[in-house]
N, C-alpha and C positions, 0 to 999 in steps of 0.2 A: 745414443746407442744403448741399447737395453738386454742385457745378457738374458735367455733362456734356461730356466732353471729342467734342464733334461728330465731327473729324476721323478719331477712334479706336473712335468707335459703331458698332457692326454694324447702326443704322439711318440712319447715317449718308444716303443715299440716300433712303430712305423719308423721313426729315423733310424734305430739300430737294423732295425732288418734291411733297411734298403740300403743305408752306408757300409754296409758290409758288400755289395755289389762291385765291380769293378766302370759299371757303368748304369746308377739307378736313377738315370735320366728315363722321359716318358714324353709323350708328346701328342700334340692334339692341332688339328685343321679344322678351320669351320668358315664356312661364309656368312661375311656379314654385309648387312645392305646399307649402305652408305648417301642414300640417296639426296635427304637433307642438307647433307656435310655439303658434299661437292657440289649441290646446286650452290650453295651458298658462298663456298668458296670462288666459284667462276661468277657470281655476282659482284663480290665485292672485293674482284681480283687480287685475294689471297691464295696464297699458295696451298694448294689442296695435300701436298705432303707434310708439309707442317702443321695444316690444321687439322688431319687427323693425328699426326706425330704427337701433339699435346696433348687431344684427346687421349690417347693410350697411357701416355704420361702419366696424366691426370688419374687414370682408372687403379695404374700401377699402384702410385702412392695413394692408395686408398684400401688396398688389400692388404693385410700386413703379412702375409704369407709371402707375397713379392717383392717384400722387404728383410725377409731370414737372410739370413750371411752366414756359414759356418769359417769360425776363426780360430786356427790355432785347438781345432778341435771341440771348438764351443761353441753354441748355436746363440747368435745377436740378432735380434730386432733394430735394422736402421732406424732413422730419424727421416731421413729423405732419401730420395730416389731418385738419381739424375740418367739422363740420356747417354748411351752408347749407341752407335750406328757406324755401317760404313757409308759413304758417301762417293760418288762417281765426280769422274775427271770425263772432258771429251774425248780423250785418245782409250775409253773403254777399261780405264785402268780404278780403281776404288781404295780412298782410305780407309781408317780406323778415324773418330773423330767422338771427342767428349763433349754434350753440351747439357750445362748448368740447367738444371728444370726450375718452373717459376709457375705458380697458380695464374699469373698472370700472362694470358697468351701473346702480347707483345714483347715483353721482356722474353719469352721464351724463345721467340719467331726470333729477335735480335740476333741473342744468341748464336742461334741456329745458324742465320747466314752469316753471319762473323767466321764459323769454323766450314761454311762452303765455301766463304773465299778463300781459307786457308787452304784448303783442300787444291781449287783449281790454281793455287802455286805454289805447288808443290809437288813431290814425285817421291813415288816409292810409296809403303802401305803404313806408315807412318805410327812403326809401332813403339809410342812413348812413351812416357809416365801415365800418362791419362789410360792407356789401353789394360794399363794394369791394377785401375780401378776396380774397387769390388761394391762402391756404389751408385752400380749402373745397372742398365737393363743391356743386353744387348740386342739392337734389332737390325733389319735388312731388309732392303729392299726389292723384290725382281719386278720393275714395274713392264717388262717384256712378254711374260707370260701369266696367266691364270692358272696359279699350279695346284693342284689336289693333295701334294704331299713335299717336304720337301727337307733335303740330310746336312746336315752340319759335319761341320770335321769336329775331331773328341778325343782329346789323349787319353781319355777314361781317366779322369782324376777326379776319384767318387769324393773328393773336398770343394768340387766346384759347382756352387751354389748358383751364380747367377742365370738367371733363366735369360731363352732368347726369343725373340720375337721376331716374326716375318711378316711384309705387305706382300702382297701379288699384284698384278696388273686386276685394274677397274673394269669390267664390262659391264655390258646391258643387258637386260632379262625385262619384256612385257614393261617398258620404260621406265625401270628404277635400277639403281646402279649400285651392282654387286663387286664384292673385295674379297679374294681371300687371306686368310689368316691363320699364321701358325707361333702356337706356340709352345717351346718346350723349356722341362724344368727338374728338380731333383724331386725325384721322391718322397724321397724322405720327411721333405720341410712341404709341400702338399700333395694333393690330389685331384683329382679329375674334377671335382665339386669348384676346387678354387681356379682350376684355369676354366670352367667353364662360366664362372663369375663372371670374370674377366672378360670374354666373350659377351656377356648378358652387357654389363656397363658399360663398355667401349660400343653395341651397337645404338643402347641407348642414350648416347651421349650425342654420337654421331647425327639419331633424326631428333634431338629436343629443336 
């Protein structure tokens, strides 16, 4: 972890003026074409939430903006960047669930179903030490709908750094297969330039 020296920041400004907000979150949708990915996933019958989940993963820890943390009123540079998400149960009900990120998409994919099994036994939204991690991303899923826009709940607590991320349901367009995507995040620590990054690597990850 790498403390942020404020006064010598080139956003220096931009954090002060938007931490003074009660809510200087901002947020951005875009669709991405996914079509590579999930052919390849239904090839070689992996799970096509996982193998974009890493992808995003992967893009995360590569931005160092989606790795700012404000702590105790000081702005730190994580070291890594692990997985929050919530996770569905059959009976329609969803946890909270932390998994370890790993460059390596096996280790990652392990992981990952280690905490779906927890999930499906278990009950209730499973808010534990893990949920109060601060390095994570948080992300969700609506894989029901293709959504154009979409609101989080927000006690407005302009110290809360972690950005979140959203899938939507996959459709078809002229036979390539589109995803939508949202992502929101604090102001202060970037801007539109860095979540549209984001967007650029995660699609190009998806068709290499």
């Amino acid at each position: 972890m790498k403390a942020i020296n404020i006064d010598e920041w080139n956003r220096k400004e931009h954090y002060e003026f938007f931490s003074q907000l009660k809510s200087p979150f901002f947020g951005l949708t875009a669709t991405i074409n996914c079509t590579k990915a999930f052919n390849y996933a239904k090839a070689n019958d992996v799970s096509f939430f996982a193998y974009y989940f890493h992808k995003s993963m992967t893009v995360v820890n590569s931005i160092k903006e989606f790795k700012y943390r404000i702590i105790d009123n000081a702005v730190y540079e994580l070291d890594i960047i692990n997985a929050g998400t919530t996770l569905a149960r059959e009976d329609n009900t969803f946890a909270f669930s932390y998994i370890e990120y790993d460059e390596d998409f096996e280790i990652f994919n392990k992981n990952l179903l280690s905490e779906i099994n927890e999930v499906k036994n278990s009950t209730g939204i499973r808010f534990n030490d893990d949920a109060r991690k601060i390095d994570l991303i948080r992300h969700t899923t609506i894989p029901w709908l293709s959504f154009n826009a979409i609101l989080h709940p927000n006690n407005h607590d302009n110290t809360d750094a972690i950005p979140k991320i959203s899938f939507g349901k996959v459709y078809e367009n002229n036979g390539e297969k589109l995803m939508p995507v949202s992502v929101e995040a604090h102001h202060g620590l970037m801007d539109g330039y860095h979540v549209c990054e984001y967007f650029r690597l995660f699609e190009e990850l998806l068709n290499k």
